[in-house]
C-alpha positions, 0 to 999 in steps of 0.5 A: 611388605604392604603399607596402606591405610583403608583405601592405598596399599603399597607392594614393595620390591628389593631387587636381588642383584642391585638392591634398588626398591620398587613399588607397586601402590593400589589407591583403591579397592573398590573394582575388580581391575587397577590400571596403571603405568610402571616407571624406571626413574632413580631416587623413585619413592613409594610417596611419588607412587602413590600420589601417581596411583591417585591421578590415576583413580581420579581418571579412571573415575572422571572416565565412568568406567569401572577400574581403580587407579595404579601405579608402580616402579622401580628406583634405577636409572633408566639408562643404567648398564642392568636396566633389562635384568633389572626390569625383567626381575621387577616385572616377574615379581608382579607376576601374581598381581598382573594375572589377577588385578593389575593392568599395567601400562608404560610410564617414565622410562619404560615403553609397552612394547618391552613391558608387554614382550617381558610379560609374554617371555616370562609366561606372565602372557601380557602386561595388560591379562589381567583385563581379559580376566577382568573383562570376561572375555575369552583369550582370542577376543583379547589378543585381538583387541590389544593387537590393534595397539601395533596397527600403524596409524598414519606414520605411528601405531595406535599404540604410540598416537592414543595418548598425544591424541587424547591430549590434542583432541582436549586442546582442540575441544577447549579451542572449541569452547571458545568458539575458535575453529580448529582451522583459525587455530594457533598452537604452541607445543612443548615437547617432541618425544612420543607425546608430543609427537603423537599431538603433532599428528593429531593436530596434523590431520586437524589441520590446525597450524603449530606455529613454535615447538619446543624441547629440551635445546630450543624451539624451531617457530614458523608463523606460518604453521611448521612443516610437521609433515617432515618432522615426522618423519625425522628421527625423535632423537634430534632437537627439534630445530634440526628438523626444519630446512630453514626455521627460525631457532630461538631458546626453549624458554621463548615458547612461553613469550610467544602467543598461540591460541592455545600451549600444550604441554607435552614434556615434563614437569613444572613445565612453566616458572611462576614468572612464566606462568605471570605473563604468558600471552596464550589465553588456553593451556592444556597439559599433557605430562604428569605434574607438567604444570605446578599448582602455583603456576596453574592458579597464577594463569587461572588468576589471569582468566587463562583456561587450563585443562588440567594434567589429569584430563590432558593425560587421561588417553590411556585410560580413554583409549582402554575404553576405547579398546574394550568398551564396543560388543565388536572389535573395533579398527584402530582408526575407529578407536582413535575416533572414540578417542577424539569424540570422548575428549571433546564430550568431556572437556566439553561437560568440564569446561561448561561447568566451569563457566556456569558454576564459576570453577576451575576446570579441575574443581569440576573435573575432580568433582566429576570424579568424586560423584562417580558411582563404580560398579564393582561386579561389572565389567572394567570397560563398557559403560563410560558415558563418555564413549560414544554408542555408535562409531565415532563420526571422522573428524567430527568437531566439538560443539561450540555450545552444549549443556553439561549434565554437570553444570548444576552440581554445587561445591560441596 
């Protein structure tokens, strides 16, 4: 069955055995390939989709590049007794819309190694087929591309570090706007499951000090800077104030009484109350998770002169990492593509943070009027013309510049 009106359509599932729904939402049309993550999550509705599917388009767009926004699921507990059969079915039904349109990456409670090995087990090939379709390129220059994704990099593959990485690099680079330098940085982080992880070792090889790190069972803080070195290299399961010798254990909610340059939000939703968000001594916030800060909460910070990088821009290394990916004439390295990232991250917060200061706006109201000027190329090619990315390889550990002219910093609200 398919909802939509001119510019959103939902697909929709029924399992045959558990009979729970899923949902594949498509927010636009206007481009050859659609890219998005699929969820397991019970009660998941084709609203939360859609809405999903639209923060997506807003990246994509913010991006330059040439794909629409996606997203699906399917509404079944993730640790349920069937979660292989069931995810096995759902990604079988999709078997048309991946091998035509739909890239298909992770999201909650899912991970693209299963999504991708299903993909490949059904014949479907991969999660992500469509862009070799898409890209006009041949099946042995895709296998090679998306193989970079299993390359280790560091203690983690690129595959697991491109999303913390982004959203580290876009806290660096609003540090940055600042005129703080990443080794005079202070950082909170919230969160230590893949992304937060994955930050932590992009902050790691900055060289930037994370002095308090909070999950779900508390926080273990160290002035100092924490040994995140160890924590790496510990098992993500333990709480995190397991994973030090000796830190100083104090609540979760501590981590919003503690000051840092700069909290990064990298574990869930509404991840700060509005009581929080009033009194919160970190002058930046950049948020990684999806909806990981409300829009109470974020006008309440913004009301008190906190810069915060937006869930749309904190969260964009997927689709970075893609044009990261597909984007050069030759195949890159994974640490090349891990560069890029970081270059991409700090040229855009860079225009959106610049805008924000000369047109006295919001980070997100530049960022979404960034997205909303965008022109898309339906013929062309999904990846290759982001001007984001930059021409040549990305310089290691290049810092953002502290002083830039933004391209858009002349654009008027509408």
């Amino acid at each position: 069955m398919t909802y939509g009106g001119t510019m959103v359509s939902v697909i929709e599932f029924i399992d045959p055995v558990e009979h729970c729904p899923g949902y594949l939402a498509y927010d636009a049309t206007d481009c050859r390939l659609a890219a998005g993550g699929c969820r397991m999550q019970a009660g998941l509705t084709a609203e939360t989709l859609r809405t999903l599917a639209g923060r997506m388009t807003l990246k994509q767009r913010v991006l330059g590049v040439n794909v629409d926004g996606a997203k699906c699921g399917i509404a079944y507990d993730p640790h349920g007794p069937h979660r292989e059969a069931v995810l096995r079915r759902f990604v079988a039904f999709l078997a048309d819309e991946l091998t035509t349109r739909f890239s298909m990456g992770c999201d909650m409670g899912t991970r693209f190694e299963e999504l991708d090995r299903i993909a490949a087990e059904l014949g479907i090939g991969s999660a992500k087929i469509a862009v070799r379709r898409a890209q006009r390129i041949s099946d042995q220059e895709f296998r090679a591309r998306m193989g970079l994704l299993s390359t280790p990099v560091g203690l983690l593959t690129l595959g697991q570090r491109r999303a913390g990485h982004a959203l580290a690099h876009s806290a660096l680079a609003a540090t940055a706007h600042t005129r703080r330098r990443a080794h005079q940085v202070t950082v909170a982080l919230q969160g230590f499951g893949n992304l937060g992880r994955a930050a932590a070792m992009a902050f790691l090889d900055a060289g930037v000090r994370v002095t308090v790190v909070a999950d779900e069972y508390g926080c273990a803080v160290d002035p100092r800077g924490i040994d995140l070195a160890r924590m790496l290299t510990i098992d993500q399961g333990r709480p995190v104030q397991s994973l030090l010798a000796e830190p100083m254990r104090l609540p979760r909610e501590a981590l919003f009484e503690l000051p840092a340059d700069v909290l990064v939000l990298a574990g869930g939703e509404d991840a700060i109350t509005p009581a929080q968000a009033a009194v919160l001594p970190v002058p930046i916030v950049s948020v990684g998770a999806n909806c990981g800060l409300s829009p109470t909460a974020e006008q309440l910070l913004l009301d008190r002169g906190v810069l915060v990088v937006p869930d749309f821009i904190g969260g964009i290394g997927g689709s970075a990492s893609m044009e990261a990916l597909f984007g050069p004439r030759t195949t890159p390295t994974a640490p090349e593509v891990l560069d890029t990232i970081g270059a991409m991250m700090r040229e855009l917060v860079g225009d959106i943070l610049c805008g924000a200061r000369d047109r006295g706006l919001s980070p997100r109201q530049v960022a979404t009027g960034i997205a909303e000027s965008a022109i898309v190329s339906p013929g062309e090619r999904p990846y290759g013309a982001s001007p984001y990315r930059p021409s040549g390889p990305a310089p290691r550990g290049a810092r953002a510049r502290t002083v830039r002219t933004s391209p858009h910093s002349e654009r008027r609200p509408s």
